[in-house]
C-alpha positions as CSV (number, residue, x, y, z in Angstrom):
1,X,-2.5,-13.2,2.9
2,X,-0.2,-10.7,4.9
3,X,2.5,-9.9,4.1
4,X,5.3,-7.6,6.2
5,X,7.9,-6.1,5.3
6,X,10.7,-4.4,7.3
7,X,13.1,-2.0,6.2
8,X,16.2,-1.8,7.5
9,X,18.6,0.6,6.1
10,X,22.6,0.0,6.8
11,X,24.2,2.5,7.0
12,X,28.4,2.7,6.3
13,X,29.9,5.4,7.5
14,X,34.0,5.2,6.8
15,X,36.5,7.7,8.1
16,X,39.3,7.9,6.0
17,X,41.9,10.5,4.9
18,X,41.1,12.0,1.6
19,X,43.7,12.8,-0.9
20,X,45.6,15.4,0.1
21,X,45.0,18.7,-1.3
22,X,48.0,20.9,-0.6
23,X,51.3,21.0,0.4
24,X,52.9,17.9,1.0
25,X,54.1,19.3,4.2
26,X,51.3,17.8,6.8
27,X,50.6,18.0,10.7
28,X,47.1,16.4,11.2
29,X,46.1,17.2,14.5
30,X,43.3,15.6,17.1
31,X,40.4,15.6,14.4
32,X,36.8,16.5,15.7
33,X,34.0,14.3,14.7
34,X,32.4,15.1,11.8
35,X,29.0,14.5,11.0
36,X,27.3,15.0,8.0
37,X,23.6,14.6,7.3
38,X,22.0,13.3,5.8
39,X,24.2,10.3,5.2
40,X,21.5,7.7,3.8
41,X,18.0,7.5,2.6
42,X,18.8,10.1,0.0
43,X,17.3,9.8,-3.6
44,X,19.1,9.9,-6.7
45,X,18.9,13.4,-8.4
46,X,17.1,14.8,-5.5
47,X,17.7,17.9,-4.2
48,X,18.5,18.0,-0.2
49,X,19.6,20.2,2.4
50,X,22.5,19.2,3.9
51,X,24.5,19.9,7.3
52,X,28.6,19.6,7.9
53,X,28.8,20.1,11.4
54,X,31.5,19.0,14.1
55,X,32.5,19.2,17.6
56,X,35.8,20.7,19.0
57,X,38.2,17.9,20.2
58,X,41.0,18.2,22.7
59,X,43.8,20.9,22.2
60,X,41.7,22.1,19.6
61,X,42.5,25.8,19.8
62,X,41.1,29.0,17.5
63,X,42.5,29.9,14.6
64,X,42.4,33.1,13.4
65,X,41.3,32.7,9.6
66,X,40.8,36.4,9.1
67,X,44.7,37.4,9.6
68,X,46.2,35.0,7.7
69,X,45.6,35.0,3.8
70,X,44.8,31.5,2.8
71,X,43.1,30.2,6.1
72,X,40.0,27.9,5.1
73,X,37.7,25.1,5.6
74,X,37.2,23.2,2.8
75,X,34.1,20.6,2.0
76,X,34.8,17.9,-0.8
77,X,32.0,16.7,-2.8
78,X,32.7,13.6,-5.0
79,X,32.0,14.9,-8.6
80,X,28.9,12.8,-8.9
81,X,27.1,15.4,-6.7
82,X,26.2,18.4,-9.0
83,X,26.7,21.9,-7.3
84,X,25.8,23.7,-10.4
85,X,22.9,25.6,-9.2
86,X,24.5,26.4,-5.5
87,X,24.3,29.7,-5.4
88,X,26.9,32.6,-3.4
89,X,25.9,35.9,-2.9
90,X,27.9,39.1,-3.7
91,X,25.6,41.7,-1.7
92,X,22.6,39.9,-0.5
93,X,21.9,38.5,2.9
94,X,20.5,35.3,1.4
95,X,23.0,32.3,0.6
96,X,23.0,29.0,-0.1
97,X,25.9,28.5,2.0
98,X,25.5,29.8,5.9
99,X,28.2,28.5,8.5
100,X,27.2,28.2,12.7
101,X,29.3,28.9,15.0
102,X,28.9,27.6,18.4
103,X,26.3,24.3,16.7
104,X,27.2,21.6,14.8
105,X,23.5,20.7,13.6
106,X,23.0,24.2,11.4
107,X,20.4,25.0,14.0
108,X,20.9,28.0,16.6
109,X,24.7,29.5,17.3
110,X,25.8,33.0,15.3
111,X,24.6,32.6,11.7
112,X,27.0,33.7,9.4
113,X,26.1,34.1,5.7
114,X,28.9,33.3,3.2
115,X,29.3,35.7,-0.1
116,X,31.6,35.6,-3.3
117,X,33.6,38.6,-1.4
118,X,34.5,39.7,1.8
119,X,32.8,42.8,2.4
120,X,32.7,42.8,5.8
121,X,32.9,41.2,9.4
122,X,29.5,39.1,8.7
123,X,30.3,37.6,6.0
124,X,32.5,34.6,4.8
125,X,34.3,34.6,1.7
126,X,33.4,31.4,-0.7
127,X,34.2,29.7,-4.0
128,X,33.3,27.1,-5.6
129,X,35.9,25.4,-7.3
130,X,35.4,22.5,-10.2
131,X,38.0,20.5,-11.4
132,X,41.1,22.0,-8.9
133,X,40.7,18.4,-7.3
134,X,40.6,15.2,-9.5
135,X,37.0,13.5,-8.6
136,X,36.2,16.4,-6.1
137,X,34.0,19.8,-6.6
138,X,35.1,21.6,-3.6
139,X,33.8,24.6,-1.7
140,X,36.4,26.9,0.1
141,X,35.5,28.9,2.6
142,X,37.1,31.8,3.9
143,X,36.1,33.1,7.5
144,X,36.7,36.7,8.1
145,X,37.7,36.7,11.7
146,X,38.7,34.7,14.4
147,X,36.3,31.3,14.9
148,X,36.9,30.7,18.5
149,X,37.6,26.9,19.5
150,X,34.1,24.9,19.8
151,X,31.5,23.6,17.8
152,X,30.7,24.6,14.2
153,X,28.7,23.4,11.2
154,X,28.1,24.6,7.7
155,X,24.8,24.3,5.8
156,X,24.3,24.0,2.2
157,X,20.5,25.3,1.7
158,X,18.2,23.4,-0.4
159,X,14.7,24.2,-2.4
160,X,13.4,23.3,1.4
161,X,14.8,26.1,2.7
162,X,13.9,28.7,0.1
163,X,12.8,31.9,2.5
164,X,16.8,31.6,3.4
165,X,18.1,30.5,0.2
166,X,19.3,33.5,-3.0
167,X,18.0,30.9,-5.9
168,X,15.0,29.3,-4.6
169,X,13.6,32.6,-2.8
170,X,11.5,33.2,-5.5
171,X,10.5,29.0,-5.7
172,X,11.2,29.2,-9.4
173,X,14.1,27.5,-9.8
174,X,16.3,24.2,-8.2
175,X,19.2,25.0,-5.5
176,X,21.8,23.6,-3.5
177,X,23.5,20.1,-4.1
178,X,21.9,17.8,-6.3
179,X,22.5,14.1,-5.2
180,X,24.4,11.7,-8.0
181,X,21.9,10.1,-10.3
182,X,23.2,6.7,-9.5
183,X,22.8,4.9,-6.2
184,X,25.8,4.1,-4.2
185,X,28.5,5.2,-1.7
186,X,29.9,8.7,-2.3
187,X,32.3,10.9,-0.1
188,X,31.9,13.9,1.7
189,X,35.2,15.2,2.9
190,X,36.3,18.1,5.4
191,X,39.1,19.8,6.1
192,X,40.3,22.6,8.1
193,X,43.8,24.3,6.5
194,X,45.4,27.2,8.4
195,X,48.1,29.0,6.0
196,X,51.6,30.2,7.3
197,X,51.6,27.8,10.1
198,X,55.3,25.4,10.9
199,X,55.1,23.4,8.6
200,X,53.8,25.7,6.3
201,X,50.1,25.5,5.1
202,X,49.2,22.5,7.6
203,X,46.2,21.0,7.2
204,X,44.9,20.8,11.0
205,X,42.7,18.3,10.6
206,X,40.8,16.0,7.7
207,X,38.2,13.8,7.5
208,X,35.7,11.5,5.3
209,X,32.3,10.7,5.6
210,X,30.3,8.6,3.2
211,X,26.6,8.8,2.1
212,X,24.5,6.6,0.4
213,X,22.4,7.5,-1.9
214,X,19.5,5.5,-3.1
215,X,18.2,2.1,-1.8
216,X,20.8,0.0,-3.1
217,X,22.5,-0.4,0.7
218,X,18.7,-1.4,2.0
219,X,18.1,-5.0,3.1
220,X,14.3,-6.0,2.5
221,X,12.9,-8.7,5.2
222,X,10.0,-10.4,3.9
223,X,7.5,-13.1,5.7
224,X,4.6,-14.3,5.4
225,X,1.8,-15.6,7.5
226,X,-0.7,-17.4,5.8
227,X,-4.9,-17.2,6.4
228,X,-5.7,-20.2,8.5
229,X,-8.8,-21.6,9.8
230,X,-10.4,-24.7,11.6
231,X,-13.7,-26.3,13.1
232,X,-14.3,-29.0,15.0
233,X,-17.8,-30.9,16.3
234,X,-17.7,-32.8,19.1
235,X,-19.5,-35.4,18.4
236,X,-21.9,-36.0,14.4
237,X,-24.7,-37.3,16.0
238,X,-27.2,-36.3,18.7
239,X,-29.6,-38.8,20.1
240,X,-33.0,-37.8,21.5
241,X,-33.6,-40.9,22.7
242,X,-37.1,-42.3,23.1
243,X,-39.6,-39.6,23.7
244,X,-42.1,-39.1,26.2
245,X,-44.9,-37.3,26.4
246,X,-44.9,-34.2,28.4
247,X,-40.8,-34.3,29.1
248,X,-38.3,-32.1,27.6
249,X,-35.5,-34.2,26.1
250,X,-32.9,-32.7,24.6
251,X,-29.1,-33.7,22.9
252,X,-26.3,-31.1,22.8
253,X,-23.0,-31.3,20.7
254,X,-19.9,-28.8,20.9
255,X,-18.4,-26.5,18.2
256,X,-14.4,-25.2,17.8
257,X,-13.5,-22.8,15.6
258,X,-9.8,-21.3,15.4
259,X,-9.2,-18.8,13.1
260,X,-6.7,-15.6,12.4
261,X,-9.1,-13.9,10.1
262,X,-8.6,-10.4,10.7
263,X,-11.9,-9.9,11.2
264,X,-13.2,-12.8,12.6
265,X,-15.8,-15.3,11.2
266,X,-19.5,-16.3,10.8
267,X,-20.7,-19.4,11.5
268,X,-23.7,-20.6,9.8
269,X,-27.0,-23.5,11.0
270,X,-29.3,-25.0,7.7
271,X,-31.7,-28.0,8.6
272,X,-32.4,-30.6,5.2
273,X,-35.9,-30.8,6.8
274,X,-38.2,-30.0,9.7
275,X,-38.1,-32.5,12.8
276,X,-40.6,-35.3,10.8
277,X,-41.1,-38.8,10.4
278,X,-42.0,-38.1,6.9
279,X,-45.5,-37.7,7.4
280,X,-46.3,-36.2,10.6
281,X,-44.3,-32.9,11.7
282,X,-43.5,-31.6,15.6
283,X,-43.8,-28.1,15.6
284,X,-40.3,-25.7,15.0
285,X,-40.4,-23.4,17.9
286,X,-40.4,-20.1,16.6
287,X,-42.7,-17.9,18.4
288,X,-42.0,-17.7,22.3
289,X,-38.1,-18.7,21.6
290,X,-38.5,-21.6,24.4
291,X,-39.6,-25.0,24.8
292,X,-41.5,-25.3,28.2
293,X,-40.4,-27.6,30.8
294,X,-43.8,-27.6,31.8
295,X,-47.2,-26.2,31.3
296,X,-49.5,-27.1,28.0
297,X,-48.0,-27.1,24.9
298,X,-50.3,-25.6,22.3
299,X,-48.2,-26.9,19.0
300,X,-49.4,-29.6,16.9
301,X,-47.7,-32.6,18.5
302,X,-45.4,-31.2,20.8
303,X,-42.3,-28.0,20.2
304,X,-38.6,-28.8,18.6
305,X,-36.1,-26.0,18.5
306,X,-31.9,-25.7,18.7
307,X,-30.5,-23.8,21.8
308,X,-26.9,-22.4,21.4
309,X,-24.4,-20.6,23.7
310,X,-21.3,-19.2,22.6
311,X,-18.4,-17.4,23.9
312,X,-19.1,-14.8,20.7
313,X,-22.2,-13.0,19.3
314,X,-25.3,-14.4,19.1
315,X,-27.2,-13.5,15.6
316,X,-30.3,-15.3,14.5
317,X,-30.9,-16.9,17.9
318,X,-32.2,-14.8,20.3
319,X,-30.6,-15.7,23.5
320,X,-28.0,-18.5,25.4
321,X,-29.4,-21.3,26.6
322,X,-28.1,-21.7,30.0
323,X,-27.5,-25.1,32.4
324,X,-26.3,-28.4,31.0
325,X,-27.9,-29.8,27.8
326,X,-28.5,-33.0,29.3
327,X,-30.8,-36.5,28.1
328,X,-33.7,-34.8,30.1
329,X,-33.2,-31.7,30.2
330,X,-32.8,-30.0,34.5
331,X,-34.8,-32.7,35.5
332,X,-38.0,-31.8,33.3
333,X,-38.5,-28.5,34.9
334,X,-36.6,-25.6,33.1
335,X,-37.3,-24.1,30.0
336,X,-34.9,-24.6,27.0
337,X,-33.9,-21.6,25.4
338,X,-34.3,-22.3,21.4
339,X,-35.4,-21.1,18.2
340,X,-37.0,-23.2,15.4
341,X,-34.9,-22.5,11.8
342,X,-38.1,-21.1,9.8
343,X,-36.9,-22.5,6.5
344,X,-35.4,-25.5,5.2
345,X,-32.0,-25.3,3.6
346,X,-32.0,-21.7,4.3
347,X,-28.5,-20.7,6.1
348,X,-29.2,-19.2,9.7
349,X,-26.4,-17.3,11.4
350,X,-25.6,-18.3,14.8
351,X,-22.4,-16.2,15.9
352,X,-20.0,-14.1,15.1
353,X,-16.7,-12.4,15.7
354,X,-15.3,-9.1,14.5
355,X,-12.0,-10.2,16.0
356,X,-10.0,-13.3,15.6
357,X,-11.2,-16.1,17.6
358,X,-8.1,-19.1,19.6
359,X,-10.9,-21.8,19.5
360,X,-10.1,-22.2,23.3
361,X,-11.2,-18.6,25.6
362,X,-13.0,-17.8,22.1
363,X,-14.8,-19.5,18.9
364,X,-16.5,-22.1,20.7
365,X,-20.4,-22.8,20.8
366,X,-22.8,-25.4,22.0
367,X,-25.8,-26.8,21.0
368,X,-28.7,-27.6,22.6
369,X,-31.3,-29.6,20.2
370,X,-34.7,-29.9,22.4
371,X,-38.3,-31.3,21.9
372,X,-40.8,-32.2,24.0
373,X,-43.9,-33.9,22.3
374,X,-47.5,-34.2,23.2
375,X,-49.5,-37.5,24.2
376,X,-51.2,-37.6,20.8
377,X,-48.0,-37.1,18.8
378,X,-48.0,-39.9,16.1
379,X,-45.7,-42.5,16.8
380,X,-42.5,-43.2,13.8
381,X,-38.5,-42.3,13.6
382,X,-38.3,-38.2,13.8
383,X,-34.9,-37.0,12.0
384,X,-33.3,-34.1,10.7
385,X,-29.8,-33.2,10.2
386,X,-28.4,-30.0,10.4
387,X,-25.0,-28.9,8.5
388,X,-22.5,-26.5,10.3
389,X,-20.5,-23.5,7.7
390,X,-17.5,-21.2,9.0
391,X,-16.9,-18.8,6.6
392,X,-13.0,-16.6,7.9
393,X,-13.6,-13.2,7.3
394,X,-10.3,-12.2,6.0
C-alpha cells in the first residue's frame, strides 16, 4: 500500500498592540514591519536562534538613543519562553545578544555587540528584566549613539551559533531562548521608546508577532492509493485444427496485464502435460527454438512449441515470434519462433517489467502455439492446456 502524506504547516501571524508598557502618554507613529523568525516549526523546549529584524517605514527618522537617558528598544517574550540562560557580557566581545544596523535578517550590516554596561561606542547597553511586565520577560536595549533611519534587526544567539555566543563558546552548556514546553501560539512583541520626547516617553512605534511552537497548528493530509492489478486472455481456447502432415499450424491467443506495482510484474507459462494423445507424444521443441516451415523434421512425430511476443522482457523464451499467428501459419513457409516448456507443471517465465505496466502501450503479450507433425505421426485427439500466473511486484 502507499501511503502520502503532505504537511502543510499554517502559519498565523497577528499584529496587534501589546499592553502598553509605559507612560500612558502615547504617539504611535508609522510602524515598520516587523519580522521575527522563526515564527513556526519550532519545538517545544528547543533551543533556537532567533532574528527581530525590521524595515524603516515612511517619516521614520533617527533617533538618537545615546543622548537621551532612557531611549530603548524593547523585545517582549511571553513568559513561557525561558531566557534564563541568555547570556550579556560585561567585557567580552562575545554576546548572546548582537543588534544590525543597516539588515533586518541578522546577516551583514555593522555588528554591534550588546553588554551589561556601556563602556563604549561599540557596545549596547542590555538588561534583562523578569517580572517588570505581567506575562512578559523583556529585554531592553540601550544603543549608545545615534541609529540612523533604516533597517535594523536584533539577534538572540543560540547553541547554533556558539563561536559567537559568551555561554555556548565553550559547547558545554545551553544558551539563548528556550522555546515554551507546550505547543501553541505565543507573542513576540517590539517596541521602539524614545524618552523626553512631546508627549513625554512616546513609544514611536509597537508591534506583535506570534509564533507557534510545536505541531499543534499543522494539518496532516492523508490518501491512499491502493495496489491494483489485472489480466485478461483473449480468448480460453486455441484450436489447431486438423493437422497435416508437413504444414505448420498454429493458434495464437492475446494477454493484458495492467498493474501499478512499483516494480512491475512477472508473468508466468506451466503446461499439465506434453502435446499427447495419451499414448503417443509430438516432440516439445526445445533445441533449435523453431519449428520449420519447411525442411525434414527430425523429431519423433513432428515439433510442438509456444511462440510469444510482448511489449516487455522476454525471460525463458528466447526470442519474439514475428508475423501473424495465423490457422497455417505465413502460408506454410516461415519458421515459428517457439520454445518447448521442458517440464510439466513446472512454472516458466515469459516477461517481465521492472516498471509499472497500462495493459495498453505496455503489459501485453501474444501467444503463438505451433506444431507441425510428420506423415507417420499416430493418429488420436492431441491436448494440453497451459495456465497463465501474474504475480505484481509491489
Amino acid at each position: 500500500m502507499l501511503n502520502r502524506k503532505l504537511f502543510i504547516v499554517c502559519l498565523i501571524i497577528l499584529l496587534v498592540p501589546l499592553l502598553t508598557f509605559f507612560a500612558p502618554h502615547q504617539a504611535l507613529a508609522l510602524a515598520p514591519t516587523v519580522t521575527i523568525t522563526p515564527n513556526s516549526g519550532i519545538a517545544t523546549g528547543a533551543y533556537t536562534d532567533y532574528c527581530v529584524g525590521w524595515t524603516d517605514p515612511d517619516g521614520y527618522t533617527a533617533y538618537d538613543f545615546g543622548t537621551n537617558t532612557g531611549n530603548e528598544i524593547i523585545v517582549a517574550f511571553d513568559n513561557n519562553y525561558d531566557l534564563s540562560k541568555l547570556k550579556i557580557s560585561a567585557t567580552d566581545t562575545k554576546s548572546e545578544v548582537v543588534v544590525y544596523v543597516g539588515t533586518s535578517t541578522c546577516s551583514g550590516g555593522t555588528q554591534r555587540i550588546t553588554s551589561t554596561q556601556s563602556t563604549d561606542d561599540t557596545r549596547d547597553k542590555t538588561v534583562i528584566y523578569t517580572g517588570l511586565i505581567a506575562n512578559y520577560t523583556i529585554v531592553v536595549i540601550q544603543p549608545t549613539n545615534t541609529i540612523a533611519a533604516g533597517a535594523m534587526s536584533i539577534k538572540f544567539r543560540s547553541i547554533n551559533d556558539n563561536a559567537n555566543s559568551l555561554n555556548c563558546n565553550a559547547g558545554a552548556d545551553a544558551c539563548s531562548v528556550v522555546a515554551p514546553a507546550i505547543a501553541g501560539n505565543y507573542k513576540i512583541a517590539v517596541e521602539s521608546l524614545v524618552a523626553n520626547a512631546t508627549p513625554p516617553d512616546d513609544i514611536v512605534w509597537l508591534q506583535t508577532d506570534l509564533a507557534y511552537i510545536g505541531n499543534g497548528n499543522q494539518v496532516n493530509i492523508t490518501s491512499t492509493v491502493d495496489p491494483t492489478i489485472s489480466f485478461a486472455l483473449s480468448d480460453n481456447t486455441c484450436n489447431l485444427g486438423t493437422l497435416t502432415t508437413d504444414a505448420l499450424q498454429t493458434c495464437g491467443y492475446g494477454a493484458t496485464v495492467a498493474t501499478n506495482a512499483v516494480n512491475g510484474y512477472s508473468g508466468y507459462i506451466q503446461q499439465d502435460q506434453a502435446f499427447t494423445n495419451g499414448t503417443s507424444t509430438i516432440t516439445s521443441e526445445v533445441d533449435d527454438s523453431k519449428i520449420n516451415g519447411t525442411g525434414a523434421l527430425a523429431a519423433t512425430y513432428g515439433e510442438y512449441g509456444i511462440g510469444v511476443n510482448t511489449t516487455d522482457t522476454l525471460d525463458y523464451f528466447d526470442a519474439n515470434f514475428t508475423g501473424v499467428c495465423t490457422t497455417n501459419y505465413d502460408g506454410l513457409t516461415n519458421d515459428l519462433n517457439a520454445n518447448g516448456l521442458a517440464a510439466d507443471t513446472t512454472d516458466y517465465v515469459f516477461a517481465t517489467s521492472a516498471v509499472p505496466v497500462d495493459g495498453v502501450t505496455t503489459g501485453k503479450t501474444d501467444f503463438c502455439h505451433g506444431v507441425r507433425i510428420k506423415f507417420d505421426t499416430p493418429p488420436g485427439s492431441y491436448t494440453q492446456t497451459v495456465t497463465l500466473t501474474i504475480v505484481g511486484n509491489f
